[in-house]
C-alpha positions in Angstrom: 10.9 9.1 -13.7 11.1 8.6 -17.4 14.7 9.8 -18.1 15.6 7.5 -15.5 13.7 4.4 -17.3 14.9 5.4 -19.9 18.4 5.8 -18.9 18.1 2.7 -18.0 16.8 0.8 -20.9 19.8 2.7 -23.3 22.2 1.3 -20.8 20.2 -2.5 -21.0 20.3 -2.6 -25.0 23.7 -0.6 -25.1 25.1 -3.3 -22.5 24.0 -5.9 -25.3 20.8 -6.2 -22.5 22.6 -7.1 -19.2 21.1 -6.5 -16.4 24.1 -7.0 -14.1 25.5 -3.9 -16.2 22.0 -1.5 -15.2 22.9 -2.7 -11.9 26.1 -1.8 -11.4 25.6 1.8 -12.4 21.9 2.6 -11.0 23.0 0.8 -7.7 25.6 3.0 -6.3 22.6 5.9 -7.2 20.1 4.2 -5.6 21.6 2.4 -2.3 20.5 5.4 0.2 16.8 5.4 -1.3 17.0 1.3 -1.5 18.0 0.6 2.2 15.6 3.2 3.3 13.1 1.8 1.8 14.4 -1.8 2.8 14.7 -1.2 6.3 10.5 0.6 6.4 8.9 -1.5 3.4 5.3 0.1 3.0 2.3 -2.0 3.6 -0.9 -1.6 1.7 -3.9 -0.8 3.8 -6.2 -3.1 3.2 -2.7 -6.0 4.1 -2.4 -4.2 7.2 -6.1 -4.6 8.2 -6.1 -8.6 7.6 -2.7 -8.9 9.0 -4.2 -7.2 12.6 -7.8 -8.5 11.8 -7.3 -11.9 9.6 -10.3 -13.5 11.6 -13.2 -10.4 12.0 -12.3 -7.9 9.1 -14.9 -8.4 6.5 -15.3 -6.2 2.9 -18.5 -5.6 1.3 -18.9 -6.0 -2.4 -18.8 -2.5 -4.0 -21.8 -0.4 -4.2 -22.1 2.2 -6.8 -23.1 5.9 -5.2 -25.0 7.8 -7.3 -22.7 10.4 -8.5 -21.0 6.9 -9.6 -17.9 6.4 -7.0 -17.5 3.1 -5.4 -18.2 2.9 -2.1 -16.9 -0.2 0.2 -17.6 -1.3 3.8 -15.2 -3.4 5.9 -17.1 -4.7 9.2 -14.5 -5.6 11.9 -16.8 -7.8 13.7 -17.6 -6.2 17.3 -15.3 -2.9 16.5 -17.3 -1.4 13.9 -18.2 -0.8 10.3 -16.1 1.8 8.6 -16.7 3.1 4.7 -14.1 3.9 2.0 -15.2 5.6 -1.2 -13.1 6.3 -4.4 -13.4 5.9 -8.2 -12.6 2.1 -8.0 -13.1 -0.9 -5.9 -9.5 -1.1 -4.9 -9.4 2.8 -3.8 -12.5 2.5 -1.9 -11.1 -0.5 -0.5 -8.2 1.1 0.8 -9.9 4.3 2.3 -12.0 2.1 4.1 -8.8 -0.4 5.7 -7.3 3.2 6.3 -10.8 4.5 8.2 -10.8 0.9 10.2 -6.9 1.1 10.9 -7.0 4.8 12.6 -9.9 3.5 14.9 -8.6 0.3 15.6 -4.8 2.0 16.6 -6.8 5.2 18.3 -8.6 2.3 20.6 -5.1 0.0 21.2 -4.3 0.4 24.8 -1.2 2.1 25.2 1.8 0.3 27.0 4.2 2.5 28.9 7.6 3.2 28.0 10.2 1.2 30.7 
């Protein structure tokens, strides 16, 4: 990752710092990895959960634990409370939008395939 930025920034202030130029040699490199990622653009977590839940999902304020972790609870009202704990607020936050996701997809009806 750092050759490549810095590849990048020789060919910026070589190029008398055109971006146009970057492009036109990193994008022939990267146009496999760019579409892929284009076509299947990760979501974050907690996005997910509001997107599915924008009406019931609810987050806690943090609460330290006592070996000083962060733990957070998101309450999907009338499918559960579900806990995330990591070294910040935004990591707990996200373990516990992943914790409510898995139930919440484990518990979707399934629809058969036609």
């Amino acid at each position: 990752g750092d050759i490549f930025e810095s590849l990048a920034g020789a060919i910026y202030m070589d190029s008398g710092m055109s971006l146009e130029t970057v492009w036109q040699v990193y994008y022939p490199m990267m146009r496999p990895l760019i579409e892929k990622f284009s076509a299947n653009v990760p979501r974050s977590p907690v996005r997910e959960l509001l997107e599915m839940e924008p009406e019931t999902a609810k987050f806690s304020p943090a609460e330290r634990t006592y070996d000083g972790k962060v733990r957070v609870t998101v309450e999907v009202v009338g499918k559960g409370k579900f806990k995330g704990v990591g070294r910040s607020y935004r990591i707990a936050k996200s373990a516990a939008a992943r914790r409510a996701l898995r139930s919440l997809k484990a518990n979707q009806p399934q629809v058969p395939n036609s």
